[in-house]
C-alpha positions in Angstrom: 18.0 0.5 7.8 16.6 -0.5 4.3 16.9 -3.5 3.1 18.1 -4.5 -0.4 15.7 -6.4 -2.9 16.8 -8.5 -5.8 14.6 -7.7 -8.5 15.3 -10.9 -11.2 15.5 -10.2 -14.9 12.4 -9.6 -16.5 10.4 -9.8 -13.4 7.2 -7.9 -12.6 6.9 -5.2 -10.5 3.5 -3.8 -9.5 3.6 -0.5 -7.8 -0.3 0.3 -6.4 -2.2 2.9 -4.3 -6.1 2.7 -4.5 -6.6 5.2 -7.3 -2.9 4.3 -9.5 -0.7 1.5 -10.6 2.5 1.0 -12.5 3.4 -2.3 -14.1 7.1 -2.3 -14.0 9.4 -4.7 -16.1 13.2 -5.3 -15.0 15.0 -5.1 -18.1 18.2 -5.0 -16.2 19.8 -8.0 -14.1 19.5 -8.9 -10.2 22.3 -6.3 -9.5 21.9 -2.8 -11.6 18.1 -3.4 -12.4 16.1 -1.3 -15.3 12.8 -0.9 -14.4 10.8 0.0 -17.2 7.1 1.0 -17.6 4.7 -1.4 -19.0 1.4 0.1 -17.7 -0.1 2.6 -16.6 -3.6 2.0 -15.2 -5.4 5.0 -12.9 -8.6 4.4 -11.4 -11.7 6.8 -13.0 -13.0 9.9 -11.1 -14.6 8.9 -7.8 -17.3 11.8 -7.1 -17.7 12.9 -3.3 -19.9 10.3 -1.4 -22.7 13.2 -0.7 -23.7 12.8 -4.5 -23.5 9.0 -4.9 -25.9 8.3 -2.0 -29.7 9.6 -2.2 -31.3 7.7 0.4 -31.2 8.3 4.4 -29.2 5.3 5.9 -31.1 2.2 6.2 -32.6 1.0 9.6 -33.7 -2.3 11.0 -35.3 -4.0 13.3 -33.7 -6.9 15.5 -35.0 -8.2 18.4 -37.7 -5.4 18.7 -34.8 -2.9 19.0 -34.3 -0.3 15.8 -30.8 0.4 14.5 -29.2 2.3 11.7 -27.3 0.1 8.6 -24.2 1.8 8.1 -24.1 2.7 4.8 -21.6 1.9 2.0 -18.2 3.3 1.4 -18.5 3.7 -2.2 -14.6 5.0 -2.4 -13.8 1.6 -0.2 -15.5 -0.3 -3.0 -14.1 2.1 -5.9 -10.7 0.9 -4.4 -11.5 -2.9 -4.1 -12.4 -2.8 -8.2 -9.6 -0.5 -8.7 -7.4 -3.7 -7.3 -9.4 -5.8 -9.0 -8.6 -4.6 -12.3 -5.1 -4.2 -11.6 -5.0 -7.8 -10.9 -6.3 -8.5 -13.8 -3.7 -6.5 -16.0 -1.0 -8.0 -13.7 -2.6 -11.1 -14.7 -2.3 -10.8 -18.7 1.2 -9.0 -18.1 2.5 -11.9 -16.7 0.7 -14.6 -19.3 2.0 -12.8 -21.9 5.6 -12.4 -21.0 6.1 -15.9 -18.4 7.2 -13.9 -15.9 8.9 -16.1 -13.3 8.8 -13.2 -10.0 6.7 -11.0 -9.1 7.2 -7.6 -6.2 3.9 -5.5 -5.4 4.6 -2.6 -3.5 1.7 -0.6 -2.2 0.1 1.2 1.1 -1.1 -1.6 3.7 -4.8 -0.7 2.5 -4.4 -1.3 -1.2 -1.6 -4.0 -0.5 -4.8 -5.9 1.4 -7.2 -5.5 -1.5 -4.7 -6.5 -3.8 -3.6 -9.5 -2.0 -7.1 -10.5 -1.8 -7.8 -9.8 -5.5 -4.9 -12.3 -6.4 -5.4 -15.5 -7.9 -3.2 -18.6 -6.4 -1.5 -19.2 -9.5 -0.4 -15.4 -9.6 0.3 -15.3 -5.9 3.0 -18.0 -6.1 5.2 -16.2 -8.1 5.5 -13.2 -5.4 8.3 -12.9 -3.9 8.1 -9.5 -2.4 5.5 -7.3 -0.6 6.6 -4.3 0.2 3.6 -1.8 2.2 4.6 1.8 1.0 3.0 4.2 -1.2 6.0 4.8 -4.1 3.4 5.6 -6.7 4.4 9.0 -6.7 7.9 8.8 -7.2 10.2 8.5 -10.7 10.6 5.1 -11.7 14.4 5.5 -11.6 13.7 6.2 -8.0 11.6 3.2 -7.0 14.2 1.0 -8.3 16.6 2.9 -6.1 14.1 2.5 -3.6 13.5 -1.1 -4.0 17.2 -2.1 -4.3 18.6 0.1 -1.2 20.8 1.9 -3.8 
């Protein structure tokens, strides 16, 4: 069973995967909510791994032993400065307009880096977290979504 979320008046609701976001305003009330787009950020092109990295992996030696470094996920750290930058704009959203709540809904992997990217002052005014990818439905539908309509 769903359960049903109160989204206040003019609060803030982030909607994130790793490569999208949607900064969602509640121009509506608690009960018939209005969600309204504010922002729309998407993440730039993230070529395949096989062309970012030229070298062979890494290896060292420990303890007289050789092992291979794993090398880096650059689409793991595309999607760690993807949350950082929607962090940011969730930041100046909420300056800007003293938002008073805040609801981030995204998949458990983004909702991580997100969480982490958060600054204290920011993370006090969540109220929700809600680990779903909605990013690709209308907005009339997340509210639905959201409020168990």
């Amino acid at each position: 069973m769903q359960q049903k979320l109160a989204i206040p008046h003019d609060a803030c609701v982030l909607v994130a995967d790793g490569r999208k976001a949607l900064l969602l305003r509640n121009e509506g009330d608690d009960l018939h909510p209005n969600l309204q787009l504010e922002r729309l950020l998407e993440a730039p092109e993230n070529p395949p791994t096989r062309l970012q990295g030229t070298d062979k992996p890494p290896r060292a030696v420990i303890s007289g032993r050789r092992s291979a470094i794993e090398q880096t996920d650059w689409h793991e750290l595309a999607e760690v400065r993807f949350a950082n930058d929607t962090v940011a704009a969730l930041k100046d959203a909420c300056s800007h307009r003293n938002v008073g709540a805040v609801i981030i809904v995204a998949p458990p992997r983004a909702l991580a880096n997100l969480r982490s990217a958060l600054p204290a002052p920011l993370h006090r005014l969540v109220i929700a977290e809600i680990d779903k990818d909605l990013t690709k439905m209308p907005i009339y539908e997340i509210g639905r979504h959201l409020t168990g309509e």
